[in-house]
SELOLUM-50944 format. One record per residue (C-alpha): residue number from 1; residue in three letters; x, y, z. Coordinates in steps of 0.1 Angstrom, whole numbers, plus 5000, padded with zeros to 4 digits. Layout:
! SELOLUM-50944
SITE  nr rest   xx   yy   zz
SITE NUM  ALA    X    Y    Z
...
END
This chain:
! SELOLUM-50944
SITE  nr rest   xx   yy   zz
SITE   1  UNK 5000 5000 5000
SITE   2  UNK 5015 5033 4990
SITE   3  UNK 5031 5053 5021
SITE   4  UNK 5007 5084 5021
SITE   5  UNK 4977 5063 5025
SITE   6  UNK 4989 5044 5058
SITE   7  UNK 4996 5070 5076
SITE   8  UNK 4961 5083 5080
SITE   9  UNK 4951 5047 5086
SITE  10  UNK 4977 5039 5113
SITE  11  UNK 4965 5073 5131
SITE  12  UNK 4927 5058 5129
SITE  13  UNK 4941 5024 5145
SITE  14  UNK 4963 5044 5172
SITE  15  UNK 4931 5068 5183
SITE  16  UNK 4910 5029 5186
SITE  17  UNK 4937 5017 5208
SITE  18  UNK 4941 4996 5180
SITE  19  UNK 4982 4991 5190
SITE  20  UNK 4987 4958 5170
SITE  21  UNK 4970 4969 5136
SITE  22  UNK 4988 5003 5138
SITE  23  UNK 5020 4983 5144
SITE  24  UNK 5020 4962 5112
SITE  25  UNK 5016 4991 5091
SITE  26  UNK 5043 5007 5106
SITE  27  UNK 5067 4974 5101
SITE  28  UNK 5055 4977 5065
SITE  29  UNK 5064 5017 5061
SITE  30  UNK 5097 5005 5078
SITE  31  UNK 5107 4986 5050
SITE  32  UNK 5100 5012 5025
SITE  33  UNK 5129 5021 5005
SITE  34  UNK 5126 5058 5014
SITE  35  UNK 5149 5066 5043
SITE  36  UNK 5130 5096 5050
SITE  37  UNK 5099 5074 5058
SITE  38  UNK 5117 5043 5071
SITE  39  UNK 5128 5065 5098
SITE  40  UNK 5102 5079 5108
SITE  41  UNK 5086 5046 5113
SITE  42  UNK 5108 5035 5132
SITE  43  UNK 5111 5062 5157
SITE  44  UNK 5066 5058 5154
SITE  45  UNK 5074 5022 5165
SITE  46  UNK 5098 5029 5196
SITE  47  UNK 5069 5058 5208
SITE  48  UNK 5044 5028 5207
SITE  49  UNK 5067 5005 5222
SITE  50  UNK 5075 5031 5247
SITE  51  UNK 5036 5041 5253
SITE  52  UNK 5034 4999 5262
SITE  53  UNK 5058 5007 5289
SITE  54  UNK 5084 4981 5263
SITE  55  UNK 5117 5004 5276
SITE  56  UNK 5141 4979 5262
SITE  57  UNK 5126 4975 5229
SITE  58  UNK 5118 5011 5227
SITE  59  UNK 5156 5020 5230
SITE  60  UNK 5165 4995 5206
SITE  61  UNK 5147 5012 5179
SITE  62  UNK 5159 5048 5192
SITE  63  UNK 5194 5040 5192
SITE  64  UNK 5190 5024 5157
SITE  65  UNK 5179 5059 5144
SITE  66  UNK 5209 5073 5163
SITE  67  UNK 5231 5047 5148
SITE  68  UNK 5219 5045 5110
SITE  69  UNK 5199 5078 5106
SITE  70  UNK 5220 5106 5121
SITE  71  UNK 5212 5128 5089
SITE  72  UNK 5174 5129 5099
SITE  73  UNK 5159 5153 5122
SITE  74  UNK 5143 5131 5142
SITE  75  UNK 5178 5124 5159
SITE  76  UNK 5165 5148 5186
SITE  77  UNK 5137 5131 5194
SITE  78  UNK 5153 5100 5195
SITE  79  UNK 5180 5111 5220
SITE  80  UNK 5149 5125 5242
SITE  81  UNK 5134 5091 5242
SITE  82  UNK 5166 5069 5249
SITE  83  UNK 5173 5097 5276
SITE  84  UNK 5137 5085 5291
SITE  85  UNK 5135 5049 5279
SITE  86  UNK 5175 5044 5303
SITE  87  UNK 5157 5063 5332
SITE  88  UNK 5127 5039 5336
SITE  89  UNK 5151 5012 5327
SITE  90  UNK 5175 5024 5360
SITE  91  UNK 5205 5029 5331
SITE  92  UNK 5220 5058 5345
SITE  93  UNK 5253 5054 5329
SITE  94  UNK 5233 5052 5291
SITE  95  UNK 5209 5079 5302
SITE  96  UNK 5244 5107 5318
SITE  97  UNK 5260 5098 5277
SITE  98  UNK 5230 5107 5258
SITE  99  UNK 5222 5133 5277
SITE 100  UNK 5256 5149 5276
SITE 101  UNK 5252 5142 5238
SITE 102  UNK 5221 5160 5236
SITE 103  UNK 5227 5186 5259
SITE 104  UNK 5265 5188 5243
SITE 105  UNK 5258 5187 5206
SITE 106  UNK 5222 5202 5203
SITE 107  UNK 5222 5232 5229
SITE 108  UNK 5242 5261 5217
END
């Protein structure tokens, strides 16, 4: 299904509490070809897996943005996230380096 049409469906699933049909949409736009989208599914996947309190899974897919992605502007978003996702995980170590990363690189 062509990108521009899921993404008002996956908003429809997300307002039903629909968390599992959203979710397979956005597996599908992650595969797309087009970074630009790819990304931001991925970072719409860790905020889902975040929301259902899935820390570890969540940072997974933040740090992959941070790892593969660094061009996009979601970086910043996904430095807030890991940032939250090691505080509810207790990683205070992971959470003092992307903060001083954020905090560092972004605030000047």
């Amino acid at each position: 299904m062509e990108p521009r049409l899921l993404a008002p469906l996956i908003d429809l699933y997300l307002e039903q509490k629909q968390t599992e049909k959203a979710m397979i949409l956005l597996k599908e736009l992650e595969g797309s070809p087009v970074r630009q989208i790819k990304v931001r599914a991925k970072l719409n996947i860790g905020n889902l897996l975040f929301d259902q309190k899935e820390y570890d899974l969540a940072l997974q897919k933040y740090e992959e943005i941070i790892g593969q992605y660094a061009f996009s502007g979601l970086v910043l978003e996904a430095l807030t996230k890991i940032i939250d996702c090691s505080e509810k995980l207790g990683l205070q170590e992971k959470r003092k380096r992307y903060y001083s990363i954020l905090h560092d690189f972004f605030e000047s």
